[in-house]
VEXDREN-2710 file (C-alpha; in Angstrom, 1 decimal):
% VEXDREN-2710
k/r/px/py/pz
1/UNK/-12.5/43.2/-2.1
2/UNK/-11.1/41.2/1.0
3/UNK/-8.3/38.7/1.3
4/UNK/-5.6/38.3/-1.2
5/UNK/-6.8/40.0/-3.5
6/UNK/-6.3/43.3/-1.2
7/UNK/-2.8/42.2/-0.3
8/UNK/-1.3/41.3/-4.1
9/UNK/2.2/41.3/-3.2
10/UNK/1.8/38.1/-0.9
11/UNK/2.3/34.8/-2.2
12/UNK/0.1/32.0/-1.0
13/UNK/0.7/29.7/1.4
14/UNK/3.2/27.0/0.9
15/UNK/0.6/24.4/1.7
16/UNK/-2.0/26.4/-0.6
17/UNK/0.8/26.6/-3.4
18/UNK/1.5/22.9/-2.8
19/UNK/-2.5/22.2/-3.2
20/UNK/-2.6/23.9/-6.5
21/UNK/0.1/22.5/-8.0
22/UNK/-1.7/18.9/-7.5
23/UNK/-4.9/19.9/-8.7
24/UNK/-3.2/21.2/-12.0
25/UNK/-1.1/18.0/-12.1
26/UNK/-4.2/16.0/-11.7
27/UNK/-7.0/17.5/-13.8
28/UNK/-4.2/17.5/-16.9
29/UNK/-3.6/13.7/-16.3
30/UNK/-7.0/13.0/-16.4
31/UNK/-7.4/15.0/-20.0
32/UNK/-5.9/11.7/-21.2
33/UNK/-8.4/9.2/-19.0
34/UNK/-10.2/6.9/-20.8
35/UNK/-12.5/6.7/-17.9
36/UNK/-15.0/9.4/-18.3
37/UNK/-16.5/9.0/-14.7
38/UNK/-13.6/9.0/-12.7
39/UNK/-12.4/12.0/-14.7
40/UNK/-16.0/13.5/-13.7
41/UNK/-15.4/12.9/-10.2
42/UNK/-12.1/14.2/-10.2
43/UNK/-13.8/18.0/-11.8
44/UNK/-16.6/17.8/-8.9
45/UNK/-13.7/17.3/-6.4
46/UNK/-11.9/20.2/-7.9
47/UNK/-14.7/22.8/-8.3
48/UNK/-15.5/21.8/-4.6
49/UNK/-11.9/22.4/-4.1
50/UNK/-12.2/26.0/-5.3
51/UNK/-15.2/27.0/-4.0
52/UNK/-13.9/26.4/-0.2
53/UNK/-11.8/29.9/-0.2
54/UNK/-11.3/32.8/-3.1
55/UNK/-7.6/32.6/-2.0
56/UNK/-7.8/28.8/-3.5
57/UNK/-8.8/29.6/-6.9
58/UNK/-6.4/32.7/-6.9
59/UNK/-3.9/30.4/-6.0
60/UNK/-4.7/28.1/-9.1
61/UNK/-4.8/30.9/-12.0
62/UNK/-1.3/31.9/-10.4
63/UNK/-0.1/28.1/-10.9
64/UNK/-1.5/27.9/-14.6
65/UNK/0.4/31.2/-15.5
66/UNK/3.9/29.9/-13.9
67/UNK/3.0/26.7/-15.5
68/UNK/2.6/28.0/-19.4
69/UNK/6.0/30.0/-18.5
70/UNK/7.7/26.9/-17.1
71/UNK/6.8/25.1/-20.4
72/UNK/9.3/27.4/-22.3
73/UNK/12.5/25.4/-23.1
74/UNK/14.9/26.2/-19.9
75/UNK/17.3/26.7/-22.3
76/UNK/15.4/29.4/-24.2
77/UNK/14.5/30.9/-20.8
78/UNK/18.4/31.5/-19.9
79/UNK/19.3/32.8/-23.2
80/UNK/16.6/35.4/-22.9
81/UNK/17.7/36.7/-19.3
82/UNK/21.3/37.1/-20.5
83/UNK/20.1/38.8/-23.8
84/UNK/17.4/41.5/-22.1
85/UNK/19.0/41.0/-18.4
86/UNK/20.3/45.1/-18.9
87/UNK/16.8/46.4/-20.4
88/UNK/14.2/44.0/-18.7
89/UNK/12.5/44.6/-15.6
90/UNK/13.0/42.3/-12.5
91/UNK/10.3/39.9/-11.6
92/UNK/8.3/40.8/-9.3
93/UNK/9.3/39.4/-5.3
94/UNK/6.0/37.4/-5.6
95/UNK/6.3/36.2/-8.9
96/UNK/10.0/34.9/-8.2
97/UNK/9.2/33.4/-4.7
98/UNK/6.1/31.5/-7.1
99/UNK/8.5/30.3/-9.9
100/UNK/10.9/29.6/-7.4
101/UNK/8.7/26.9/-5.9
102/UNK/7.5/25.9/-9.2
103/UNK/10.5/24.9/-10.5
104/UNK/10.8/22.9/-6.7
105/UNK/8.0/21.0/-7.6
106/UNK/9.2/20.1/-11.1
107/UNK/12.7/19.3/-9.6
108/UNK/11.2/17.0/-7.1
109/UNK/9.0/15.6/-9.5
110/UNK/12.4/14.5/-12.1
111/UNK/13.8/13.2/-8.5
112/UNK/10.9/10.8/-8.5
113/UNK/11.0/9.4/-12.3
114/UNK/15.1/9.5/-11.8
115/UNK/15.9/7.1/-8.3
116/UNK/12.0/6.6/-7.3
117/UNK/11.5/8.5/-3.9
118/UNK/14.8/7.6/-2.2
119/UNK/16.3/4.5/-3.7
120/UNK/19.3/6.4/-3.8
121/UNK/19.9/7.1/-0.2
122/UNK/23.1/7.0/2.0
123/UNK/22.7/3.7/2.6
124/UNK/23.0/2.6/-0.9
125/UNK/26.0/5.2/-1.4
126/UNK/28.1/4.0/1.1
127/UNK/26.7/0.1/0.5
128/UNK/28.9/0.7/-2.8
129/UNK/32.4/0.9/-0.2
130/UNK/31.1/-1.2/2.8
131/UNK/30.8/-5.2/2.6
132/UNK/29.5/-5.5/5.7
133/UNK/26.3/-3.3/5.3
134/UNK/23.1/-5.4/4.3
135/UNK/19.8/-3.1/3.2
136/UNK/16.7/-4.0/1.5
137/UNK/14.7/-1.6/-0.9
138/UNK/11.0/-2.5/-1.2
139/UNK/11.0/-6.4/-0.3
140/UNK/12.1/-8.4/2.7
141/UNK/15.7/-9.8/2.3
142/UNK/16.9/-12.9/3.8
143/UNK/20.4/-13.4/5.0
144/UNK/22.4/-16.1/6.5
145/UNK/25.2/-15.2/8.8
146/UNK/28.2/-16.6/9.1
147/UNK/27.5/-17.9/12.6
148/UNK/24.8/-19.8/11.9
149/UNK/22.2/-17.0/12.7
150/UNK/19.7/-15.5/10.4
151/UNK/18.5/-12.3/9.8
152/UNK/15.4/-10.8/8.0
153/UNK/15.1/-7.4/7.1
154/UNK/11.9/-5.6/6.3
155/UNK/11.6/-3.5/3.0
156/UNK/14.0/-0.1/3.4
157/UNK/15.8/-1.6/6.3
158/UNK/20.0/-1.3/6.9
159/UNK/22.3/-3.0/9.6
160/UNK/26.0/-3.1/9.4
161/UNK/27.4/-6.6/10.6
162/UNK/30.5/-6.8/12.3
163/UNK/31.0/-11.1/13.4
164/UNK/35.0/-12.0/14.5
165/UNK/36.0/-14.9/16.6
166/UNK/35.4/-12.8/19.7
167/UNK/32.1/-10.8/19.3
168/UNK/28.8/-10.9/17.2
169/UNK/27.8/-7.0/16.5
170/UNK/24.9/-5.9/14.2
171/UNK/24.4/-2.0/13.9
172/UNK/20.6/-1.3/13.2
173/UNK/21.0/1.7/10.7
174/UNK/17.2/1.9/10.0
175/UNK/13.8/0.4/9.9
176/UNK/13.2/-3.4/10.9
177/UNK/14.7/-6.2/11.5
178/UNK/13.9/-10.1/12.8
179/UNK/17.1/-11.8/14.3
180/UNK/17.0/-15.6/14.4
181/UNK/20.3/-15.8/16.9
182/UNK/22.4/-19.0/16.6
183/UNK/23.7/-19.9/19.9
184/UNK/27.2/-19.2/21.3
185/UNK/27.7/-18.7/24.7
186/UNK/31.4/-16.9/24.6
187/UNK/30.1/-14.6/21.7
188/UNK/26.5/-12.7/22.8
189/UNK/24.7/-11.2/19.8
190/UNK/24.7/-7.6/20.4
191/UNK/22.2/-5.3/18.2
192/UNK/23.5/-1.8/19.0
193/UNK/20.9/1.3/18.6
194/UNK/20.6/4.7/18.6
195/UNK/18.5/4.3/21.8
196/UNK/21.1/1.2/23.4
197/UNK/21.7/-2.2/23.0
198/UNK/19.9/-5.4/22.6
199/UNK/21.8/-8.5/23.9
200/UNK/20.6/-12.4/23.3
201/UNK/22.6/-15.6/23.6
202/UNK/20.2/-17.7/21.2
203/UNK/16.8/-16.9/20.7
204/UNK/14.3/-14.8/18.3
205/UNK/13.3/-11.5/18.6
206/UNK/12.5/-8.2/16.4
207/UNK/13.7/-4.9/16.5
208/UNK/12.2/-1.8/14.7
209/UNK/13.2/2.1/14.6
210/UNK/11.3/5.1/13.5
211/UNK/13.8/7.4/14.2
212/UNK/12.0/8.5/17.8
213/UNK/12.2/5.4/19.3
214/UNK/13.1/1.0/19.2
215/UNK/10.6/-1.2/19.7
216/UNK/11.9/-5.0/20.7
217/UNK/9.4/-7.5/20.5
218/UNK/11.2/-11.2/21.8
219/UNK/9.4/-14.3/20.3
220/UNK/11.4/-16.9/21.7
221/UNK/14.5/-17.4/24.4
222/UNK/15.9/-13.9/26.6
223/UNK/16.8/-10.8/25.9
224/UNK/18.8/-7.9/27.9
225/UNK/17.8/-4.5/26.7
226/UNK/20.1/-1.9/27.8
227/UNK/19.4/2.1/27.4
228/UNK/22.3/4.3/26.4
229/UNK/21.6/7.2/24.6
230/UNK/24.4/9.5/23.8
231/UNK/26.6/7.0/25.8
232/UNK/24.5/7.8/29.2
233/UNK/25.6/4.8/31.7
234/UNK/22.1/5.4/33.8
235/UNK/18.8/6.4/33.1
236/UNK/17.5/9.4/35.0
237/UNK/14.1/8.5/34.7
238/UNK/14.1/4.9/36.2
239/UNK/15.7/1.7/35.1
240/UNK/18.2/1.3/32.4
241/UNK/18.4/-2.4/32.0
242/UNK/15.7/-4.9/31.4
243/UNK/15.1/-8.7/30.3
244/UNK/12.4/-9.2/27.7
245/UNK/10.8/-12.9/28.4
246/UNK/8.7/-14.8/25.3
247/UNK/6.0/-12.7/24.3
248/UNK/7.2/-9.1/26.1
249/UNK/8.2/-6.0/23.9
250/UNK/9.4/-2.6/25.3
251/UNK/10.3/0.5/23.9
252/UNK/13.8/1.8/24.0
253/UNK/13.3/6.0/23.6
254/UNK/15.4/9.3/24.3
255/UNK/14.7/9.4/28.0
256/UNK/14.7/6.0/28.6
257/UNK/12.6/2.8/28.9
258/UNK/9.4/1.8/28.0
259/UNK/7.2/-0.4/30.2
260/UNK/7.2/-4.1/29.5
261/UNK/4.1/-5.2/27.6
262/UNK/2.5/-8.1/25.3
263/UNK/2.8/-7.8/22.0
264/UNK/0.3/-9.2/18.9
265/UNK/1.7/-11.7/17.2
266/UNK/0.5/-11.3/13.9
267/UNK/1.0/-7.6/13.8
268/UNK/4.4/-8.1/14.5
269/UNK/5.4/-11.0/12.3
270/UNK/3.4/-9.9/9.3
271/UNK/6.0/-8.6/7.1
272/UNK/7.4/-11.6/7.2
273/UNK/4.9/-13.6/5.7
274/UNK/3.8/-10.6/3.0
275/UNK/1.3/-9.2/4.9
276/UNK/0.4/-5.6/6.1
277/UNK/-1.7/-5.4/8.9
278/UNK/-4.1/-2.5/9.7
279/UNK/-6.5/-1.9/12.8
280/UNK/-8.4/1.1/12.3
281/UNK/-5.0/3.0/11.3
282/UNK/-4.9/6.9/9.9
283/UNK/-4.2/6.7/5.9
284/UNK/-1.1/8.2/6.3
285/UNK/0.7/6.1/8.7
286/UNK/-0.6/3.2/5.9
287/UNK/0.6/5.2/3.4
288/UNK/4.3/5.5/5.1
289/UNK/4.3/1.6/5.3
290/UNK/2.5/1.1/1.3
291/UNK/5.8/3.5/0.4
292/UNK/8.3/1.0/1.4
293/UNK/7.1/-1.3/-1.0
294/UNK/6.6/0.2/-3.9
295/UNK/9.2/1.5/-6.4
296/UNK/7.2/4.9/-6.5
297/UNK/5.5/7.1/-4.2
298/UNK/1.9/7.5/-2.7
299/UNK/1.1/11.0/-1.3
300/UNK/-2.5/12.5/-0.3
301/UNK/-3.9/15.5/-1.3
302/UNK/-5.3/16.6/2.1
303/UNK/-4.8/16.4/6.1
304/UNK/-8.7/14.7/5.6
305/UNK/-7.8/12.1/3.4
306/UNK/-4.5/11.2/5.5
307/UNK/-6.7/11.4/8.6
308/UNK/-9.2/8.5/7.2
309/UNK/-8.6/5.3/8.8
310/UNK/-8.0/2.1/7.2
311/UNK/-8.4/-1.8/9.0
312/UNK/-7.5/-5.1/6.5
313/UNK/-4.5/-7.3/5.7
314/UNK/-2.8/-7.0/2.6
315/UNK/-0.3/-8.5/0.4
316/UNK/2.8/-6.1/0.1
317/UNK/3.2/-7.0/-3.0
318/UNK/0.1/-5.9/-4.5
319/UNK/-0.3/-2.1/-4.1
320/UNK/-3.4/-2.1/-6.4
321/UNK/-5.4/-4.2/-4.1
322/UNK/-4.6/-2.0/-1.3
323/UNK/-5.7/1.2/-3.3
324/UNK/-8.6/-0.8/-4.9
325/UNK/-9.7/-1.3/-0.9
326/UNK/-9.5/2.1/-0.1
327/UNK/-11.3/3.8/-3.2
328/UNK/-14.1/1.0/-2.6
329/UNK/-14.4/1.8/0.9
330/UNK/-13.4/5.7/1.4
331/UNK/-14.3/8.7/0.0
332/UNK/-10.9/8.7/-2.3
333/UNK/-9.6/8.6/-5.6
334/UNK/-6.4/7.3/-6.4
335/UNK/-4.8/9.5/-9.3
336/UNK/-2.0/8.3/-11.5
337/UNK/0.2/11.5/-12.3
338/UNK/3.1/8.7/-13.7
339/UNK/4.7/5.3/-13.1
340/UNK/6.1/6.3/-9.9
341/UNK/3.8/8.7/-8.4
342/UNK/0.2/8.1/-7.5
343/UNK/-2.2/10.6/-5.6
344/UNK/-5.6/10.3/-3.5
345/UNK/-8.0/13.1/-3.5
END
């Protein structure tokens, strides 16, 4: 006997753990599917699933036991380790480390049904004390400024605003954003960064962060895009200034400046118009921008699956098209473990 069936006392993998845990979510969701052949197909799936390594189905009999004990009232649970803590024997460090990750899994699972995936982040919580922060959930919000200027912000997107009679500020707090600038020579409209600034007198232009980098795309007028990280004056690795002209985007990054390029249009300004536009792009970085505009959460099973690639337009607000597109034209099925959480295997 080979494997981990030689070395008992190591738990699996967390990935392995985290695989096991699906397949038992899934295959008990689909005891109540009407539809026979997708529950089928799901079965083949799994069986292939556990014939790919003894450590996998191992892995699953140790998930179904934690499972039955996890369906014990917690309350029952306590009361019996205070009642036999003196005269009952420890769990073993495997079996704890198991339940422990268990009950991680149920935890984040009551996380998703309770504020759907991160409606409740610190945005929203400090949106409750600041008037000046705008932030959209999972549609594209609208706003008129008071200078005349308006702003668009893409689903799970924050800025602060900060307009007096002496300066127009906007503080990109996350995701993306399309500035319509009103103009007013005395007051330039300053988007400050992470990476720098964005400066325009009165023109059109978006801006969009990923937490590793700003990408500025400029539709109409002039833009000066100025690096700063950290508060760095100069760039070490070339220029730390540069003006976007109609049709240019750059990159704004830790180290500095992108090169100038052209941009597509219609990538670009499709959010605006509903629209999700992919070009051969891997599942999960469709999956990432799906997520933004629904109320729950898509996750895939496998590396493979979010490895797939996916190319078509879609309206953002209708997530079943996009899953009906890629279960008609990938190897995937989309499982429904709830409301809010959905699963391709």
């Amino acid at each position: 006997m080979t494997g981990r069936q030689e070395m008992s006392s190591e738990p699996a993998t967390e990935q392995l753990f985290d695989e096991a845990v699906v397949w038992y979510m899934c295959l008990r969701e689909a005891k109540d599917d009407a539809d026979g052949d997708r529950t089928d197909d799901l079965i083949v799936r799994f069986e292939a699933w556990k014939r790919q390594s003894s450590d996998n189905v191992i892995a699953y009999a140790e998930v179904e036991f934690l499972w039955g004990r996890l369906a014990l009232p917690v309350k029952r649970q306590v009361q019996a380790q205070k009642s036999h803590h003196s005269v009952t024997k420890q769990p073993s460090r495997k079996q704890s480390g198991y339940l422990k990750a268990v009950m991680i899994a149920v935890v984040a699972a009551c996380l998703v049904l309770i504020v759907g995936f991160g409606s409740e982040t610190y945005n929203t919580v400090i949106g409750r004390f600041d008037e000046n922060l705008v932030q959209s959930e999972h549609e594209v919000l609208t706003k008129m400024l008071s200078d005349g200027s308006v702003i668009k912000l893409n689903a799970e997107s924050a800025v602060l605003i900060d307009l007096t009679a002496k300066r127009r500020v906007v503080k990109l707090l996350s995701g993306e954003v399309w500035f319509d600038v009103a103009h007013d020579k005395e007051r330039p409209f300053v988007v400050q960064t992470d990476f720098g600034d964005v400066t325009a007198l009165g023109t059109e232009f978006n801006v969009k962060t990923d937490r590793q980098k700003l990408t500025i795309s400029l539709e109409e007028g002039k833009v000066s895009v100025n690096w700063h990280v950290g508060g760095a004056l100069e760039n070490p690795a070339g220029e730390a200034v540069v003006t976007l002209l109609p049709g240019e985007a750059t990159t704004l990054l830790p180290d500095g400046i992108g090169d100038k390029i052209r941009f597509d249009p219609i990538a670009t300004t499709a959010w605006r118009n509903g629209k999700m536009v992919f070009y051969q792009t891997p599942l999960s970085d469709v999956i990432d921008v799906i997520n933004k505009y629904h109320d729950g959460h898509i996750m895939a099973l496998s590396s493979e699956i979010n490895n797939m690639t996916v190319s078509g337009v879609f309206h953002t607000n209708d997530i079943n098209q996009v899953l009906e597109v890629i279960e008609g034209t990938l190897p995937v099925h989309a499982v429904k473990i709830s409301k809010y959480m959905i699963l391709l295997v």
